[in-house]
C-alpha positions as CSV (number, residue, x, y, z in Angstrom):
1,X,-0.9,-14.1,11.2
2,X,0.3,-17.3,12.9
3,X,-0.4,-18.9,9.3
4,X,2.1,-16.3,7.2
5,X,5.1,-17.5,9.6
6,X,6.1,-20.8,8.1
7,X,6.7,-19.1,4.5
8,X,8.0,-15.6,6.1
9,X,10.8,-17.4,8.3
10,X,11.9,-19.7,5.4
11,X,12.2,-16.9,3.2
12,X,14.3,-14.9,5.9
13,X,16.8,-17.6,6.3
14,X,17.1,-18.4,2.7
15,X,17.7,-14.4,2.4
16,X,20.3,-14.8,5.4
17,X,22.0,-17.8,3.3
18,X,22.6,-16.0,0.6
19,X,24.1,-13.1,3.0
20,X,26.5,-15.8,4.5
21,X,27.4,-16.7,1.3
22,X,28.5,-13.4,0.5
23,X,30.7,-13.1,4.1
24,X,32.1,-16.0,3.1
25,X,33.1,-15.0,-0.4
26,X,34.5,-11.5,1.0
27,X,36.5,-14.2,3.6
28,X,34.8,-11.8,6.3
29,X,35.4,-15.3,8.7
30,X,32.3,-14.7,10.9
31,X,28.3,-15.7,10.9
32,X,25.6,-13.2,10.3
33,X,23.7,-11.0,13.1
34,X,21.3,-9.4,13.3
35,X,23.0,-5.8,12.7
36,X,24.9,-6.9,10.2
37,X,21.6,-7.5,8.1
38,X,21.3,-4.2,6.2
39,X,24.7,-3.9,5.6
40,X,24.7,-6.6,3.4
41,X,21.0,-6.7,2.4
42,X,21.9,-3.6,0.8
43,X,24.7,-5.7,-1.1
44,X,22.7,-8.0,-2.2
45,X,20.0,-5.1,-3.5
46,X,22.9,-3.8,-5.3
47,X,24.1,-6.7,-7.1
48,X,20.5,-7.9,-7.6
49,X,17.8,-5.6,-7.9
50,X,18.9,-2.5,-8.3
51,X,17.2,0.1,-10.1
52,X,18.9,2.6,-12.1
53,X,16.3,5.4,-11.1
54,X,18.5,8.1,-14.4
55,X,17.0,5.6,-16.6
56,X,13.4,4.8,-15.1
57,X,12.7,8.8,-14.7
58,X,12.2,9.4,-18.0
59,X,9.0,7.1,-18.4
60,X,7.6,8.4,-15.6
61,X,6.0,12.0,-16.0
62,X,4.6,13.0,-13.1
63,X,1.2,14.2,-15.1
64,X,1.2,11.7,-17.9
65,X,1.2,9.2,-15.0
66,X,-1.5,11.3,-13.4
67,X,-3.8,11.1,-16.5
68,X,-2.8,8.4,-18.4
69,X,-2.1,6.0,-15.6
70,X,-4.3,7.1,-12.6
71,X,-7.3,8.3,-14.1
72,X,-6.8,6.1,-17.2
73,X,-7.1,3.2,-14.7
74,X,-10.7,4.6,-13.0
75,X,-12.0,5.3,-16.0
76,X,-11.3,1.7,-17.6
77,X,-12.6,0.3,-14.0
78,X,-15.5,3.1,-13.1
79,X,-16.3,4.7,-16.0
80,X,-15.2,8.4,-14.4
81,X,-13.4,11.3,-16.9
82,X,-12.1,14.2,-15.3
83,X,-11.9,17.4,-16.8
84,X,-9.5,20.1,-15.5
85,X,-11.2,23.2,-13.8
86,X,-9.2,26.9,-13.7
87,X,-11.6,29.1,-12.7
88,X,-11.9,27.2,-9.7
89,X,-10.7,28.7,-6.3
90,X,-7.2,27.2,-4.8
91,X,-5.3,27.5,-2.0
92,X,-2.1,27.4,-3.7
93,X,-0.8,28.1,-7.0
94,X,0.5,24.7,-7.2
95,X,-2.8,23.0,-6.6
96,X,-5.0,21.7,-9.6
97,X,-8.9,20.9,-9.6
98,X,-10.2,18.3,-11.8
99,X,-13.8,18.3,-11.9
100,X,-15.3,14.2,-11.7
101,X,-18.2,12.8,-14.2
102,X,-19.7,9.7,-13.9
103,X,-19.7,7.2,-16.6
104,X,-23.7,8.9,-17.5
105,X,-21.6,12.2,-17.8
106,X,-22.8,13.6,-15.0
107,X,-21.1,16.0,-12.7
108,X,-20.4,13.8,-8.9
109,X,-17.0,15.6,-7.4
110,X,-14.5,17.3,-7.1
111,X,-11.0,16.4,-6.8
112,X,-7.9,18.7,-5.8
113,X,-4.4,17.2,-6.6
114,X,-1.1,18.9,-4.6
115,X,1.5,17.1,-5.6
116,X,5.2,19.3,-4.6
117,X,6.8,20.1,-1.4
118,X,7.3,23.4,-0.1
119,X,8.3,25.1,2.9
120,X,5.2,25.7,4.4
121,X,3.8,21.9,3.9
122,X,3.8,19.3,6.2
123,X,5.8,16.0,4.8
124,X,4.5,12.7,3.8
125,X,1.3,11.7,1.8
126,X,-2.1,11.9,2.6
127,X,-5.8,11.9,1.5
128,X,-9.1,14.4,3.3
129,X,-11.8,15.2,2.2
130,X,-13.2,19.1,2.6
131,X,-16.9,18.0,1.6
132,X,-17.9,14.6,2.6
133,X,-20.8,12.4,0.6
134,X,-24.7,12.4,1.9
135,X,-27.6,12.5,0.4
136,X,-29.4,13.2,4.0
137,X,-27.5,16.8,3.4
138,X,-27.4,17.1,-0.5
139,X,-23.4,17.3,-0.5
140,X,-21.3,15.5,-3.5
141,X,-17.4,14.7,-2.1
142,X,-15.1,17.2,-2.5
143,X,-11.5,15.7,-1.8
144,X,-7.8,16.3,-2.1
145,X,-4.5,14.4,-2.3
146,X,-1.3,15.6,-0.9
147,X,2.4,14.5,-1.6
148,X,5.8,16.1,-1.8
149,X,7.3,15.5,-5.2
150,X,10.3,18.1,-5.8
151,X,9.2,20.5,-8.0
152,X,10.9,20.4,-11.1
153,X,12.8,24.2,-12.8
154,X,10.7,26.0,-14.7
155,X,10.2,24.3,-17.9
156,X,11.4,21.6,-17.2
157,X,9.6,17.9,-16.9
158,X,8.2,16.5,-13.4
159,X,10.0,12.8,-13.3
160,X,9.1,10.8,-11.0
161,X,10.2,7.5,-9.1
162,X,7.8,4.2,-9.6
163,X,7.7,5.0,-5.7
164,X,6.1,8.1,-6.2
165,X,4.1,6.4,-8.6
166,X,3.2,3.8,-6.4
167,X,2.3,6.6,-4.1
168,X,0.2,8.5,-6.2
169,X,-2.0,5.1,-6.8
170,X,-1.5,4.9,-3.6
171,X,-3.6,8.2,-2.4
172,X,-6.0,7.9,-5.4
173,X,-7.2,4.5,-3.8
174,X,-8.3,6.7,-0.8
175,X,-9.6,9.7,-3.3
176,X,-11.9,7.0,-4.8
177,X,-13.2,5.5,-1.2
178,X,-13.9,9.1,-0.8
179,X,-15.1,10.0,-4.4
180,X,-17.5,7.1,-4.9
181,X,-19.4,7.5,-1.9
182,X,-22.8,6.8,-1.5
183,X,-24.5,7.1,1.8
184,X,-26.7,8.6,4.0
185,X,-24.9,10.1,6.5
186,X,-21.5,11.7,6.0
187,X,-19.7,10.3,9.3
188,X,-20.1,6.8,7.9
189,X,-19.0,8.5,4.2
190,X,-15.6,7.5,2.3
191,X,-13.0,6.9,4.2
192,X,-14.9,6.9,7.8
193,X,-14.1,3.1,8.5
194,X,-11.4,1.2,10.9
195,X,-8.0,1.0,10.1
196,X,-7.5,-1.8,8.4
197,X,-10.5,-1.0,5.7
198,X,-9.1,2.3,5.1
199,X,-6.3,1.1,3.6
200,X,-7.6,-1.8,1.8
201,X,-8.4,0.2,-1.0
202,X,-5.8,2.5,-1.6
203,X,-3.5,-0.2,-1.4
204,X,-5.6,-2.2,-4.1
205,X,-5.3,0.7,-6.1
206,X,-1.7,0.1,-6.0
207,X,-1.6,-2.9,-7.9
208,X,-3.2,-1.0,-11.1
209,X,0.1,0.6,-11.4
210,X,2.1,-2.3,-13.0
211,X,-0.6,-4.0,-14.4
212,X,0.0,-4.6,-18.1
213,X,-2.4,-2.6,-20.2
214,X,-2.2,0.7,-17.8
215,X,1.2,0.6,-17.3
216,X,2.1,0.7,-21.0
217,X,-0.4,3.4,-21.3
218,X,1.7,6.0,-19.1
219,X,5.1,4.4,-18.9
220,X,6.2,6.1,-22.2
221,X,9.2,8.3,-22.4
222,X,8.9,12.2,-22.2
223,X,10.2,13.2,-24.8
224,X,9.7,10.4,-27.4
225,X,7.1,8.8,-26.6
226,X,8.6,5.3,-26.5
227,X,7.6,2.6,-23.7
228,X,9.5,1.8,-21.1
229,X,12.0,-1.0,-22.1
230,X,11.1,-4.8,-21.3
231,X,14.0,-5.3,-19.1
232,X,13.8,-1.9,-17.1
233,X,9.9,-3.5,-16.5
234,X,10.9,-6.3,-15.0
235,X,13.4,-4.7,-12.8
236,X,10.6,-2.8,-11.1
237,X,8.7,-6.0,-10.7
238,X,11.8,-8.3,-9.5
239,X,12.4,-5.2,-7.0
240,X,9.3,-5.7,-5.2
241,X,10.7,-8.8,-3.7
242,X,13.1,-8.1,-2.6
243,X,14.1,-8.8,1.6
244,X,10.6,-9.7,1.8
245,X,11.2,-12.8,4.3
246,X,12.8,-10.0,6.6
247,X,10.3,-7.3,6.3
248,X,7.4,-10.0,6.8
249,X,8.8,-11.8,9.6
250,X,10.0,-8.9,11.7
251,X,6.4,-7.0,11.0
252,X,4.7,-10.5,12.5
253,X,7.0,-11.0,15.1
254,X,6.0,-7.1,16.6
255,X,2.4,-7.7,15.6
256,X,2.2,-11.0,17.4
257,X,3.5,-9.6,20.3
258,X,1.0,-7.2,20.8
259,X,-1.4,-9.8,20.6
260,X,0.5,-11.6,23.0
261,X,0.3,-8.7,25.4
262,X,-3.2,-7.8,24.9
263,X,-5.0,-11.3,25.5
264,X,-3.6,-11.4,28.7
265,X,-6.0,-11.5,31.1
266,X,-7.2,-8.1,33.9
267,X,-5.8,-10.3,36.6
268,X,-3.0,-11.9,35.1
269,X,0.1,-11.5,37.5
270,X,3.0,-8.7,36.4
271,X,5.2,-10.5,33.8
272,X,9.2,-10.2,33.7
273,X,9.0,-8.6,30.0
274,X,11.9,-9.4,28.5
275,X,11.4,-13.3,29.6
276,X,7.3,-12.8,28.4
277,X,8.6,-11.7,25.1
278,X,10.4,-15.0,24.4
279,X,8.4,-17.1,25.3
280,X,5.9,-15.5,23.6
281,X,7.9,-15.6,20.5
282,X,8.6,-18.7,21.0
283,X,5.4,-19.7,21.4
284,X,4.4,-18.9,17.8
285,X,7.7,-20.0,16.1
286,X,8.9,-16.3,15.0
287,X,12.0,-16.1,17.8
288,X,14.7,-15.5,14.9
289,X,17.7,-14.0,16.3
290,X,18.8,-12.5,13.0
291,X,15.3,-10.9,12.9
292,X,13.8,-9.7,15.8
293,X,10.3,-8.0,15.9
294,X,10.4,-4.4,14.6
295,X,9.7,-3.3,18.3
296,X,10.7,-4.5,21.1
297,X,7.9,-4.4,23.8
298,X,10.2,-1.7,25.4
299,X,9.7,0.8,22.5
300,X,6.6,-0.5,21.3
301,X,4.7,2.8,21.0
302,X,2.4,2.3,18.8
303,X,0.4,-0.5,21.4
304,X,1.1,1.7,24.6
305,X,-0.1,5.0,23.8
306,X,-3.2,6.4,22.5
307,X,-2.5,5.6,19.1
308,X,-5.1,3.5,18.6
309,X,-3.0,0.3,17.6
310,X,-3.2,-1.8,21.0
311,X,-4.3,-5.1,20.1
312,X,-4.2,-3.8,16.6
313,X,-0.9,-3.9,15.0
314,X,-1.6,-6.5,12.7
315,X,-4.0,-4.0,10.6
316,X,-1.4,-3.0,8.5
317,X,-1.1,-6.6,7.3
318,X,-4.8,-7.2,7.2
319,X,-5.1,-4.7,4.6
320,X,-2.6,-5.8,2.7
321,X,-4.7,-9.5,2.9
322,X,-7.4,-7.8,1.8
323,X,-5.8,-6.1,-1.0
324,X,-3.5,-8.8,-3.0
325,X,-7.0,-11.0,-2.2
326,X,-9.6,-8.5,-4.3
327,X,-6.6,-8.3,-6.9
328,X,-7.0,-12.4,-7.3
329,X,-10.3,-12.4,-7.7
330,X,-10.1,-9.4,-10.2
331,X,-7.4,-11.3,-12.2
332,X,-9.7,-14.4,-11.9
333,X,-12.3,-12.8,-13.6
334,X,-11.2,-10.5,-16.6
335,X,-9.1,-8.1,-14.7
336,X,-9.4,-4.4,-15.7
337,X,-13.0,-4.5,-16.9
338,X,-15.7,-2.3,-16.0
339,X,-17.8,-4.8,-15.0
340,X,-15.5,-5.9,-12.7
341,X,-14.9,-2.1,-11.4
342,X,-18.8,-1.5,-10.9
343,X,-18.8,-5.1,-8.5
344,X,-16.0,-3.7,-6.4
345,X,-17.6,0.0,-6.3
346,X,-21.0,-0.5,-5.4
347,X,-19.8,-3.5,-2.9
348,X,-16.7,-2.1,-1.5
349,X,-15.9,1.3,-2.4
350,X,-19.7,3.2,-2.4
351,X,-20.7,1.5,1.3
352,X,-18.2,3.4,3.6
353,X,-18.9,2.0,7.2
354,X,-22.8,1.2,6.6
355,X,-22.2,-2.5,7.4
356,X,-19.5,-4.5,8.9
357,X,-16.2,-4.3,7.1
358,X,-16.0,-8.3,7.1
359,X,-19.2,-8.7,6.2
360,X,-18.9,-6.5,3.3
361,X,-15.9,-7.9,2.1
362,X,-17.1,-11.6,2.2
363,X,-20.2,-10.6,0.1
364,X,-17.6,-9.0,-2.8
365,X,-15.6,-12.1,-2.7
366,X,-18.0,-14.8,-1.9
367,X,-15.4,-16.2,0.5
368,X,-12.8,-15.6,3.4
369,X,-10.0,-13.6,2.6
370,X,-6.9,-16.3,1.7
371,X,-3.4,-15.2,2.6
372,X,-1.9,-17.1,-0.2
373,X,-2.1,-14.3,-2.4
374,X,-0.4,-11.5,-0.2
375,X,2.3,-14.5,0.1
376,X,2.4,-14.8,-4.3
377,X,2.6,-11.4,-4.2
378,X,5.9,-11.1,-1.9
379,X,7.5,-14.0,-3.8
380,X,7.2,-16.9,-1.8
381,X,5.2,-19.8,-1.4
382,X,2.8,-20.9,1.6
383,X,4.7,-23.5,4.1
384,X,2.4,-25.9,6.1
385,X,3.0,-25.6,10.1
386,X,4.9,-28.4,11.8
């Protein structure tokens, strides 16, 4: 953490410049704070990197980017093809069964896809299995994702945001940790792993939505079949770096804090909090008044109730280490190939939690995770200490 804050503050007050810039320039006569930020973040989003979502909808089907994006991507990296079941039991008419065959077409899973809200259904985006993996019980995974897409009139197309496409990627990534399975026993199947490993992969997954050759395989109009437009493509792709010095540095500043909190020791004497949370911010050169953590140790709930995230705040981030990291060495090494696919499957995704998560991660990559990707990846560029 401590070595992401050099190129996360710089960013931030470079991004905090340019928002001074634009007080000036509206002759608003006064210097930025930090609730002013948004206000003119979002300015600056508007004048910059906005997306015009009317013209990005129409490349972005919800089930052309289901089988030409999402499954075109396993099947190029895992050699899976998924055929569509209907005779099938479901729990709602909305949901759809594919049925999963490995690359020696052989039958391995099933996966259930509910993609729209309703009234009855609970918000957000998820991934559970109903069957896990084991070959100590004979069972082959049987797993679902859930989002809450609106639900387009009848007869009419289901278009999509490249958020929602980012989230369907997204939920796949667990789908696969879950689908590709193979273990012993089911509580150490799939998804059955800490935090931080659970998310590695579905937010690897992630990055197979704007890479090159799957992208232009679903981005294609609706209707005419045409690809998305060059400059609409790197809108999307300039828009994910946007206020990234803010959103990093405030996410350290919280996560460091916790650690802060949870290394003191059982006898340590009561601290003064608000006076303990300087200094402590201090200490590791993140006490930026314009961006202060994104909890306060006041409303810090996540590390004081049984959430599971005391001492353990930074997983979030560790994840997302682990996942711009695999991407490097992928793009290091051919990219979208199978070969490549079948390395991080029977290393990463087939192992669920039969061996320690660091252990099993440093045997895919051959070395420690590097944070200089994540940093690549957010558009900036590491910053030695002082």
């Amino acid at each position: 953490m401590t070595s992401l804050v050099p190129a996360a503050t710089a960013r931030a007050r470079a991004e905090a410049a340019k928002m001074q810039a634009l007080i000036d320039a509206q002759k608003g006569g006064f210097q930025l704070a930090a609730w002013d930020w948004q206000y003119y973040a979002e300015q600056v989003r508007k004048a910059e990197f906005d997306l015009d979502e009317a013209q990005i909808k129409p490349y972005l089907e919800l089930n052309q980017v289901l089988t030409d994006g999402v499954f075109y991507a396993a099947h190029q990296l895992y050699g899976l093809t998924f055929k569509e079941r209907h005779d099938l039991p479901v729990y709602h008419p909305d949901v759809r069964v594919f049925e999963v065959f490995d690359a020696d077409r052989k039958p391995m899973a099933l996966f259930y896809a509910d993609y729209f809200k309703r009234d009855s259904k609970k918000g957000g985006a998820w991934m559970d299995p109903f069957v896990n993996q084991s070959s100590l019980l004979g069972t082959r995974p049987v797993v679902f994702n859930v989002c809450n897409f609106t639900k387009p009139a009848l007869g009419q197309p289901a278009l999509i945001s490249f958020d929602d496409v980012t989230t369907l990627f997204h939920e796949f990534g667990h789908a696969l940790h879950g689908l590709l399975s193979n273990v012993r026993y089911p509580l150490l199947a799939g998804t059955n792993v800490p935090n931080d490993f659970a998310e590695f992969p579905s937010q690897f997954n992630e990055k197979w939505a704007l890479q090159p050759q799957v992208f232009a395989h679903y981005a294609k109009h609706h209707k005419t079949g045409e690809p998305m437009p060059q400059p609409l493509v790197e809108k999307i792709k300039k828009s994910h770096t946007f206020n990234q010095g803010y959103d990093l540095t405030e996410y350290l500043a919280a996560a460091l804090l916790d650690m802060a909190w949870h290394t003191q020791s059982a006898d340590a004497p009561a601290k003064d909090v608000p006076a303990f949370e300087t200094s402590a911010l201090d200490r590791f050169r993140i006490n930026l008044p314009l961006v202060p953590p994104r909890y306060h140790t006041t409303y810090f709930a996540h590390i004081w109730s049984s959430s599971g995230y005391s001492a353990g705040y930074y997983a979030y981030l560790w994840s997302e280490v682990l996942d711009h990291d695999a991407y490097a060495w992928f793009k290091a090494h051919g990219d979208l190939t199978r070969a490549n696919g079948d390395r991080f499957r029977k290393m990463i995704l087939s192992r669920g939690s039969t061996e320690d998560m660091a252990t099993l991660y440093r045997t895919f990559r051959g070395q420690e995770p590097s944070v200089e990707p994540l940093l690549e990846a957010r558009g900036m560029q590491p910053v030695p200490a002082k």
